[in-house]
C-alpha positions as CSV (number, residue, x, y, z in Angstrom):
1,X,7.3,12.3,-9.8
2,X,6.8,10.2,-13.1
3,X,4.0,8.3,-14.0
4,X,2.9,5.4,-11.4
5,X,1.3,2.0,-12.8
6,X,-0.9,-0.6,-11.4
7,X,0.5,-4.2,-12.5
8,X,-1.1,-7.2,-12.6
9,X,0.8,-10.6,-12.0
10,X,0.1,-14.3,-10.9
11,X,2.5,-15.9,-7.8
12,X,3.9,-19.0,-7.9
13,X,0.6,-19.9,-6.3
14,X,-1.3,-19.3,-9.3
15,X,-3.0,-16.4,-7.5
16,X,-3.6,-12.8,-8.6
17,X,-1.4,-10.2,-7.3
18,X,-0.6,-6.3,-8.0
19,X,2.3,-4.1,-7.7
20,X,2.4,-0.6,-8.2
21,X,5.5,0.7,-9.8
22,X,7.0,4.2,-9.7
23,X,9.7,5.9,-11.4
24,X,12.0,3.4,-13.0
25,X,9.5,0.2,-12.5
26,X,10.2,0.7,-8.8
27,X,8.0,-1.4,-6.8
28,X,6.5,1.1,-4.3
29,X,3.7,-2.1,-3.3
30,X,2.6,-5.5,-3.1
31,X,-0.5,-6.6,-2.9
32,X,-2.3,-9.4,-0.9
33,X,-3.5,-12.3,-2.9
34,X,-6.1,-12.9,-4.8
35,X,-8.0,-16.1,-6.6
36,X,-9.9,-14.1,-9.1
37,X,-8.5,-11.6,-11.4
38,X,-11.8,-9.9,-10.8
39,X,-11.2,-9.8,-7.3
40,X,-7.4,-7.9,-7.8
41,X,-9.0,-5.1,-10.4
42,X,-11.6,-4.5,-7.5
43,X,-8.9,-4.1,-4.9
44,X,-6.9,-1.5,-6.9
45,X,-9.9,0.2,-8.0
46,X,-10.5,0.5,-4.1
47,X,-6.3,1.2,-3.1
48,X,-7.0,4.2,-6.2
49,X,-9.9,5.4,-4.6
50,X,-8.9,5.1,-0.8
51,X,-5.1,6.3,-1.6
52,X,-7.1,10.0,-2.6
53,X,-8.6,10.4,-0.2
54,X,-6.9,8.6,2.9
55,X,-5.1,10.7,5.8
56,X,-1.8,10.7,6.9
57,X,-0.7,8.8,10.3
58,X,2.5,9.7,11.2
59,X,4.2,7.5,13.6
60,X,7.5,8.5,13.4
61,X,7.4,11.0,15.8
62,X,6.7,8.9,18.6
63,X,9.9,7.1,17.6
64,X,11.5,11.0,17.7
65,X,10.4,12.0,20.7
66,X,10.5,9.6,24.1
67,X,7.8,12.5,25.8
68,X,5.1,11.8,23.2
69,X,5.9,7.7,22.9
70,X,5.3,7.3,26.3
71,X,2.1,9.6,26.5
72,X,0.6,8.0,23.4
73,X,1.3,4.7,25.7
74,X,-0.5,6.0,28.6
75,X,-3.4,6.9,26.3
């Protein structure tokens, strides 16, 4: 899988920013922004943190299967 990286930039805003880069540099996200670089080091410490541990919502199979999208819709 290669080695992933959290990286740090300013917009043309002037406001904090991260991207997290896969194989190759690829960006795999964007953050929101952010006015203090305090601020972005908190919210990847908290993406890091919540990215272990979060669960899996797959929506695609609604998409897949007309019986389930429209039963999810009744819910």
């Amino acid at each position: 899988m290669g080695e992933c990286m959290f990286e740090i930039f300013k917009d043309r805003n002037k406001q904090y920013r991260f991207r997290l880069l896969g194989a190759k540099n690829k960006v795999i996200a964007v953050s929101e922004a952010y006015a203090e670089k305090s601020a972005v080091v908190a919210a990847i410490n908290a993406t890091r943190e919540y990215a272990a541990t979060s669960r899996i919502k797959d929506r695609s199979v609604l998409a897949e299967v007309p019986e389930l999208a429209q039963a999810a819709a009744a819910s």
